[in-house]
C-alpha positions as CSV (number, residue, x, y, z in Angstrom):
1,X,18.5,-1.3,-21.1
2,X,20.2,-1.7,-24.4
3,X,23.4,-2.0,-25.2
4,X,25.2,1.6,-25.2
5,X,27.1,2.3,-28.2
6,X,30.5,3.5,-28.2
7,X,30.6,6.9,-27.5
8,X,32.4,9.6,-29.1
9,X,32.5,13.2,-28.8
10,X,31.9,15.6,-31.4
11,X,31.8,19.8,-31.4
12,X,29.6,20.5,-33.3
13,X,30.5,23.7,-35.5
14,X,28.4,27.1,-35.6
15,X,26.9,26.2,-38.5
16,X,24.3,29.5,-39.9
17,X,26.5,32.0,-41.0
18,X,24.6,34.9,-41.0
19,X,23.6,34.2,-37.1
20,X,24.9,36.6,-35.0
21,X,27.2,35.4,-32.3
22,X,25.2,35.3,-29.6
23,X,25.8,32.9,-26.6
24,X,23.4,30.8,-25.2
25,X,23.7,32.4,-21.7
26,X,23.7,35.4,-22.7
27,X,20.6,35.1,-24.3
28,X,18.5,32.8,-21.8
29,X,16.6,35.1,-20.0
30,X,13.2,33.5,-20.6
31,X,11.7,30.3,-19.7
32,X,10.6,29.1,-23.4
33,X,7.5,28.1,-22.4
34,X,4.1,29.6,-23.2
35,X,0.5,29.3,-22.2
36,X,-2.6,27.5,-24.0
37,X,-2.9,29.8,-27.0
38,X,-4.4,29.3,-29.9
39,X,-1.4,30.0,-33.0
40,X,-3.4,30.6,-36.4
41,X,-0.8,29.3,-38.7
42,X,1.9,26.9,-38.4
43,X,4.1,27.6,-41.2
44,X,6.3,30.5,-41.3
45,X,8.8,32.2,-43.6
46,X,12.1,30.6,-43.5
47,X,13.4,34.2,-43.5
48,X,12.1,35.4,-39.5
49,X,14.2,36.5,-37.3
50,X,14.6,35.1,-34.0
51,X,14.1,37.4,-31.1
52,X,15.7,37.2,-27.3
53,X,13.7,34.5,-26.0
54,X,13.6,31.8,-29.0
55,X,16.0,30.0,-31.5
56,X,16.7,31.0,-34.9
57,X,14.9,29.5,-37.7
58,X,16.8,27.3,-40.4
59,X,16.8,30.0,-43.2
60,X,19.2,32.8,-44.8
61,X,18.0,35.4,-42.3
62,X,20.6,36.4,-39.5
63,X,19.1,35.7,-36.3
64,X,20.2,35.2,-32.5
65,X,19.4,32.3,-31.3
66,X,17.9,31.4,-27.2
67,X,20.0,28.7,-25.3
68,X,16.2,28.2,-24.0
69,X,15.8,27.0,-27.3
70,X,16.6,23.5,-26.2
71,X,14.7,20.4,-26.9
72,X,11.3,19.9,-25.4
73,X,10.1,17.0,-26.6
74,X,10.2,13.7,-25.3
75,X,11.2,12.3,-28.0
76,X,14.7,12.2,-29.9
77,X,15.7,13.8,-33.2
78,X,16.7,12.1,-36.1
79,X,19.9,14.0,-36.7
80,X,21.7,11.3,-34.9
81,X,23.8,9.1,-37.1
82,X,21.9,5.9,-35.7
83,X,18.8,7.0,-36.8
84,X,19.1,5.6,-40.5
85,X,17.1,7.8,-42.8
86,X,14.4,6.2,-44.5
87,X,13.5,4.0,-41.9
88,X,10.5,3.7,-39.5
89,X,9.9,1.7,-36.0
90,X,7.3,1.1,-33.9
91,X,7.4,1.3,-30.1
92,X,8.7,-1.8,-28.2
93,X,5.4,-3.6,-27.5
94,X,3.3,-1.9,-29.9
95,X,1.7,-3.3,-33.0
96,X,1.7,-1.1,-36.2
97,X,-0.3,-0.8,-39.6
98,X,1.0,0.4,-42.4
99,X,-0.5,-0.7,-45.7
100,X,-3.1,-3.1,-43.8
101,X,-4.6,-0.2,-42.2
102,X,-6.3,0.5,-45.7
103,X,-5.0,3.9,-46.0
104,X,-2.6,2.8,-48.7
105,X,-3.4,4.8,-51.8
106,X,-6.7,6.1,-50.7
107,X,-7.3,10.2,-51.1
108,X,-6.5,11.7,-47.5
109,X,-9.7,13.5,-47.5
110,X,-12.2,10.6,-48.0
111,X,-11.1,9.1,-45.2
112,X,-12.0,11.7,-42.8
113,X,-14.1,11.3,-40.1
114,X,-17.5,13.1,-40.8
115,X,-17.5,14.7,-37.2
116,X,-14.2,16.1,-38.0
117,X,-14.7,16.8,-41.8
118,X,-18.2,19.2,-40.7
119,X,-16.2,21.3,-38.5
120,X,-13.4,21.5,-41.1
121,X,-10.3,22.4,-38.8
122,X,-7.6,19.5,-37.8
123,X,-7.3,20.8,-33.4
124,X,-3.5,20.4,-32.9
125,X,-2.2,20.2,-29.3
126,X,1.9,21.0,-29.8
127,X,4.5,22.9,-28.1
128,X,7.2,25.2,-28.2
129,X,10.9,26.3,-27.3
130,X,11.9,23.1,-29.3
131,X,13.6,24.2,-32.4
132,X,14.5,23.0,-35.2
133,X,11.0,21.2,-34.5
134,X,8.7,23.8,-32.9
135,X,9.3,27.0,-31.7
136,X,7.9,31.2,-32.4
137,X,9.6,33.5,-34.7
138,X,10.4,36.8,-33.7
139,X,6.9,38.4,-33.2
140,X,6.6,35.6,-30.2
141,X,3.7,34.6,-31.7
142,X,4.0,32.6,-35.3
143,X,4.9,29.0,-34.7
144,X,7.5,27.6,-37.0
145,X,9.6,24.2,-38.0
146,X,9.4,21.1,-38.5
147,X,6.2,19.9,-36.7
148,X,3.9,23.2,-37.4
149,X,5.3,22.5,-41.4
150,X,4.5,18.8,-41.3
151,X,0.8,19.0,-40.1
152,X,0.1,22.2,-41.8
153,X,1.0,19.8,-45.1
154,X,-1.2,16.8,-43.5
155,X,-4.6,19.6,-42.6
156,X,-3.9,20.2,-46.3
157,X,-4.1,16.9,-47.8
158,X,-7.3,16.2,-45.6
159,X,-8.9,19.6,-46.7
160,X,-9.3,20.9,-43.3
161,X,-7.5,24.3,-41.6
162,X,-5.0,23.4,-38.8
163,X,-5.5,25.0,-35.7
164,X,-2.6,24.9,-33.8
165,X,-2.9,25.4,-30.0
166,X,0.6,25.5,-27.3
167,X,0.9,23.7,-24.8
168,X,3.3,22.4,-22.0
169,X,4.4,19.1,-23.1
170,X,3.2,17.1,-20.1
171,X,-0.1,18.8,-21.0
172,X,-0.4,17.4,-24.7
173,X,-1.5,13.5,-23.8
174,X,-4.0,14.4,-21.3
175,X,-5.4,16.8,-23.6
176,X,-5.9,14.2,-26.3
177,X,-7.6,11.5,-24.1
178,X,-10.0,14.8,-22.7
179,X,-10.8,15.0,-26.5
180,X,-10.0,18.8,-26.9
181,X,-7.7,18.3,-29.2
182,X,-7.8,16.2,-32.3
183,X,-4.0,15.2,-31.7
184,X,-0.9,15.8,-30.7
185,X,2.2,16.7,-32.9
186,X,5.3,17.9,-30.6
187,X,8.4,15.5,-31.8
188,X,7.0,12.9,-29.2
189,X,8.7,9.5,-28.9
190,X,6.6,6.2,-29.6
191,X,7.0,4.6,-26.2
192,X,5.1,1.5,-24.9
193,X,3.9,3.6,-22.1
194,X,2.8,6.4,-24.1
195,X,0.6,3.6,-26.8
196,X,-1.0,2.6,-23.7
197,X,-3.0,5.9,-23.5
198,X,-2.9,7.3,-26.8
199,X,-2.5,6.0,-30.4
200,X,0.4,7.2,-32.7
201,X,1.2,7.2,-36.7
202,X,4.8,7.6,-36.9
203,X,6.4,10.9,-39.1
204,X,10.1,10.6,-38.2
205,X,13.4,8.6,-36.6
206,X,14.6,10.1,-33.5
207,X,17.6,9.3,-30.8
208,X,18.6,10.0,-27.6
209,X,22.0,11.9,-26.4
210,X,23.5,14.1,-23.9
211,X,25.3,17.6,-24.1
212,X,28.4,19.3,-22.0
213,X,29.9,22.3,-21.8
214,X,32.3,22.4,-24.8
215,X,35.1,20.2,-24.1
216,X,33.0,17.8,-21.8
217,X,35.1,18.9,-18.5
218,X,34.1,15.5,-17.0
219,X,34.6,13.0,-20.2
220,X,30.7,12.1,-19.4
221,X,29.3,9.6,-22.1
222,X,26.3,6.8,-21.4
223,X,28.1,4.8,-19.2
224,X,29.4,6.7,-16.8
225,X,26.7,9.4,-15.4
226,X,27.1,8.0,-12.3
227,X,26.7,10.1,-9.2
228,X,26.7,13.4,-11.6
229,X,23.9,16.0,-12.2
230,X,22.2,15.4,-15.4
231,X,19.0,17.9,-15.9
232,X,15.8,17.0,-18.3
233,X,12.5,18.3,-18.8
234,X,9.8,17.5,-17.2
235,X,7.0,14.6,-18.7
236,X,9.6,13.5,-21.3
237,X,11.1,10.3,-21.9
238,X,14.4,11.5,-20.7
239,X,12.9,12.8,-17.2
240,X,10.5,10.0,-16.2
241,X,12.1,6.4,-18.3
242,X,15.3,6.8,-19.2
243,X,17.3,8.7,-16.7
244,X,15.6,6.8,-13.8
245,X,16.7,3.5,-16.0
246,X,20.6,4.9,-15.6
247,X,20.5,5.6,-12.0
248,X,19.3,2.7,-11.1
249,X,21.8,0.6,-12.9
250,X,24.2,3.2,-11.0
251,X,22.9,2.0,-8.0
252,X,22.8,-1.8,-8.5
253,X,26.3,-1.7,-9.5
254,X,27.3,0.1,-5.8
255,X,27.9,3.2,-7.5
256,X,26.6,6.8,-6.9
257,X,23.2,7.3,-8.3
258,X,22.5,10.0,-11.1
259,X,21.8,13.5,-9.5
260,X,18.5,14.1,-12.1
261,X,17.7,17.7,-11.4
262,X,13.7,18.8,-13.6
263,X,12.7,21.6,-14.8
264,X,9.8,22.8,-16.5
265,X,11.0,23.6,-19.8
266,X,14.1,22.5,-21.8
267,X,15.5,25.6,-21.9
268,X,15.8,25.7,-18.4
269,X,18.1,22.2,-18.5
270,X,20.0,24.3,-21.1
271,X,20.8,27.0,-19.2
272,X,21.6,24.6,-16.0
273,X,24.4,23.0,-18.1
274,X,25.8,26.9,-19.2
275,X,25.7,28.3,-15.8
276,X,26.8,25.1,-14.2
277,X,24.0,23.9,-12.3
278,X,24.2,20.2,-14.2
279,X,27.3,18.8,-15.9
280,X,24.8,17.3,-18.9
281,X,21.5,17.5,-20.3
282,X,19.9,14.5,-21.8
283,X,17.4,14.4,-24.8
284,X,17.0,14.3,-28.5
285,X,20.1,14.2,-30.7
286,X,18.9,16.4,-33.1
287,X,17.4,19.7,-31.2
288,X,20.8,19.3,-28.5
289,X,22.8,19.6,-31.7
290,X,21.1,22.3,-33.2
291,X,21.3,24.1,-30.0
292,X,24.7,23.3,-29.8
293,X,25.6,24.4,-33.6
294,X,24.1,28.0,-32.5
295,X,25.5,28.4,-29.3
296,X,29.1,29.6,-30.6
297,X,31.1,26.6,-28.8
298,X,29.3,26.6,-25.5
299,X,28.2,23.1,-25.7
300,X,28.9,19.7,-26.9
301,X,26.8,16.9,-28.3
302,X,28.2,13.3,-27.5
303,X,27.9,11.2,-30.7
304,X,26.0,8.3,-29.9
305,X,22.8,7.2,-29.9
306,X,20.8,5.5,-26.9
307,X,17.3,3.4,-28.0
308,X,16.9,5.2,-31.5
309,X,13.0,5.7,-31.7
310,X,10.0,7.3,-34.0
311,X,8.0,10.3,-33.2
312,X,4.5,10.1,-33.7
313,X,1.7,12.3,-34.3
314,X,-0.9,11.3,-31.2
315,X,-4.1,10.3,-31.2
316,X,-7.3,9.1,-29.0
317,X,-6.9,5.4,-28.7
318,X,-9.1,4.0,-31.4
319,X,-9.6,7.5,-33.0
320,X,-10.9,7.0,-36.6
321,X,-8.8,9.7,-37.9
322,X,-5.3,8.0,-37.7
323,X,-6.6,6.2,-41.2
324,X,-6.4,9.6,-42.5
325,X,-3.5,11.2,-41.0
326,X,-1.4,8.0,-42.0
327,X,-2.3,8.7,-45.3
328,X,-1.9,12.5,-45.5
329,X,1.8,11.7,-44.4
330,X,2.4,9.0,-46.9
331,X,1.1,11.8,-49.7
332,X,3.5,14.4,-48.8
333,X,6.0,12.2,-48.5
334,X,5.5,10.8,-52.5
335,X,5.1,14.2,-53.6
336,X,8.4,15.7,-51.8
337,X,6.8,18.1,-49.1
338,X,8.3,16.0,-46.2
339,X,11.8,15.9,-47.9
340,X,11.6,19.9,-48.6
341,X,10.5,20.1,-44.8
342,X,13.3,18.2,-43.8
343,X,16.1,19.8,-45.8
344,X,14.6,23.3,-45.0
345,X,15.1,22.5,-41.0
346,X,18.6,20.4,-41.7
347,X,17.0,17.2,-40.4
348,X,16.6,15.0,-43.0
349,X,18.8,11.9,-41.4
350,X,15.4,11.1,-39.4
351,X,13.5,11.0,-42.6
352,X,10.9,7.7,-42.9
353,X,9.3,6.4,-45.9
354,X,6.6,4.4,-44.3
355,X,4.7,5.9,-41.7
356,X,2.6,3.6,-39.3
357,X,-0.1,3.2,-37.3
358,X,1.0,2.1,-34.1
359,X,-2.1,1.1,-31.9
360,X,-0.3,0.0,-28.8
């Protein structure tokens, strides 16, 4: 386990101003999840409106947001302030390419696979209920944010037509190795365990934290979970590494293990923390504090940052497209797409200027 940084609380403010004031609880009736669809387009106007049962997108319109608009991912944002911008990592134990992978400076499209490049879409296996990085806009059906913006600029660069298709989370990596989707782009953390099974090229800095009830009635922080109820989402890094890393240094130490209660969807740990089912929530800095920033002081994000680490956009191991996609990134990044993406969704402290191949 690393060392914990100091931890620190911060509120974080309700920061759209034309959202209405809608409270997370009072707006969590549904789950967040959704079933295997196929969503056409990934990239919607800034100016939808959220509807009951998902969280407002980052744009001028007024909107409601959904306390079930939590983070899904496994992986952690990179609003946190230990996730410098500009930076990239690979996952502990992974090797990475990044100009030796001969994508430097090459044109997207020539390097994509011919078996791909005949049946001209890019298959996308991603998720929802996740915002600022994936979640629907008020019709319930047109993904938007970060992730459905970022690949619907990488499809573009390799001249093929995403086709993005939702999924639960735990579903995305077995999906990949099945080969029915070309890969998988859902704000998922590079972990060693994950680059066993699946290959990765890294779009982003991401973090882990924990959120409260405003206040933090129990002054939790990263070192003292022990023998309280923390709640996560089920297949992330958060449900099945890190929390089960906590308790049992809870346990070795005599103490009280963590109470880790699952659930299926993130906005489901959400709502456990606002109706009092778990004192905390634990996953990515960045979607907890946008959730937070929306929920008109319900909740609180602690400030502090445990094993800052990329997302990737997954692959089959040894897929010959991650040559490709590697450079796709690396164009929108030089011609400002990624930063506009970024700025749009207010998460441009997890920005990269190198993505890599990591190969595990």
């Amino acid at each position: 386990m690393t060392r914990a940084l100091t931890p620190t609380r911060r509120t974080f403010a309700f920061a759209a101003s034309l959202l209405a004031a809608t409270t997370v609880l009072a707006a969590c009736g549904g789950s967040g999840s959704s079933a295997s669809s196929s969503v056409s387009s990934a990239t919607s106007a800034a100016g939808s409106a959220v509807g009951s049962a998902t969280s407002a997108a980052g744009s001028a319109a007024g909107s409601a947001t959904s306390a079930a608009g939590a983070a899904t991912s496994g992986a952690g944002s990179a609003t946190s302030g230990a996730a410098s911008a500009g930076s990239s990592a690979a996952a502990p134990g992974s090797s990475s390419s990044g100009a030796g992978s001969g994508s430097a400076g090459a044109d997207p499209a020539s390097l994509v696979p011919a078996d791909v490049k005949a049946k001209g879409t890019l298959v996308v296996a991603t998720g929802e209920g996740y915002p600022p990085f994936e979640f629907y806009a008020e019709d319930n059906k047109t993904l938007q944010g970060v992730d459905p913006e970022i690949i619907t600029a990488v499809a573009g660069k390799l001249g093929l037509k995403p086709d993005l298709q939702v999924l639960k989370f735990d579903g995305i990596i077995p999906g990949i190795q099945g080969g029915r989707y070309d890969v998988g782009d859902a704000a998922m953390g590079i972990t060693a365990e994950r680059n066993k099974v699946v290959d990765f090229v890294s779009y982003f800095q991401g973090g882990t934290s924990i959120m409260t009830k405003a206040g933090n009635p129990q002054g939790l922080n990263l070192d003292n979970l022990c023998g309280h109820t923390v709640a996560a989402q089920k297949g992330t890094i958060y449900a099945d590494e890190y929390l089960p890393k906590f308790t049992a240094a809870c346990t070795a130490k005599g103490q009280q293990a963590i109470k880790v209660d699952i659930y299926p969807d993130q906005a489901q740990a959400t709502l456990a923390v606002g109706n009092g089912r778990a004192e905390a929530t634990m996953s990515d800095f960045g979607p907890l504090a946008y959730v937070a920033q929306q929920a008109n002081g319900q909740f609180e994000v602690l400030n502090a940052n445990y094993q800052p680490a990329p997302y990737g956009i997954a692959l089959k191991k040894g897929s010959a497209l991650a040559p490709a996609i590697e450079a796709a990134l690396e164009s929108i990044i030089a011609d400002g797409t990624y930063t506009k993406i970024l700025q749009k969704w207010g998460v441009t402290a997890g920005a990269i200027t190198d993505p890599s191949i990591s190969r595990g």
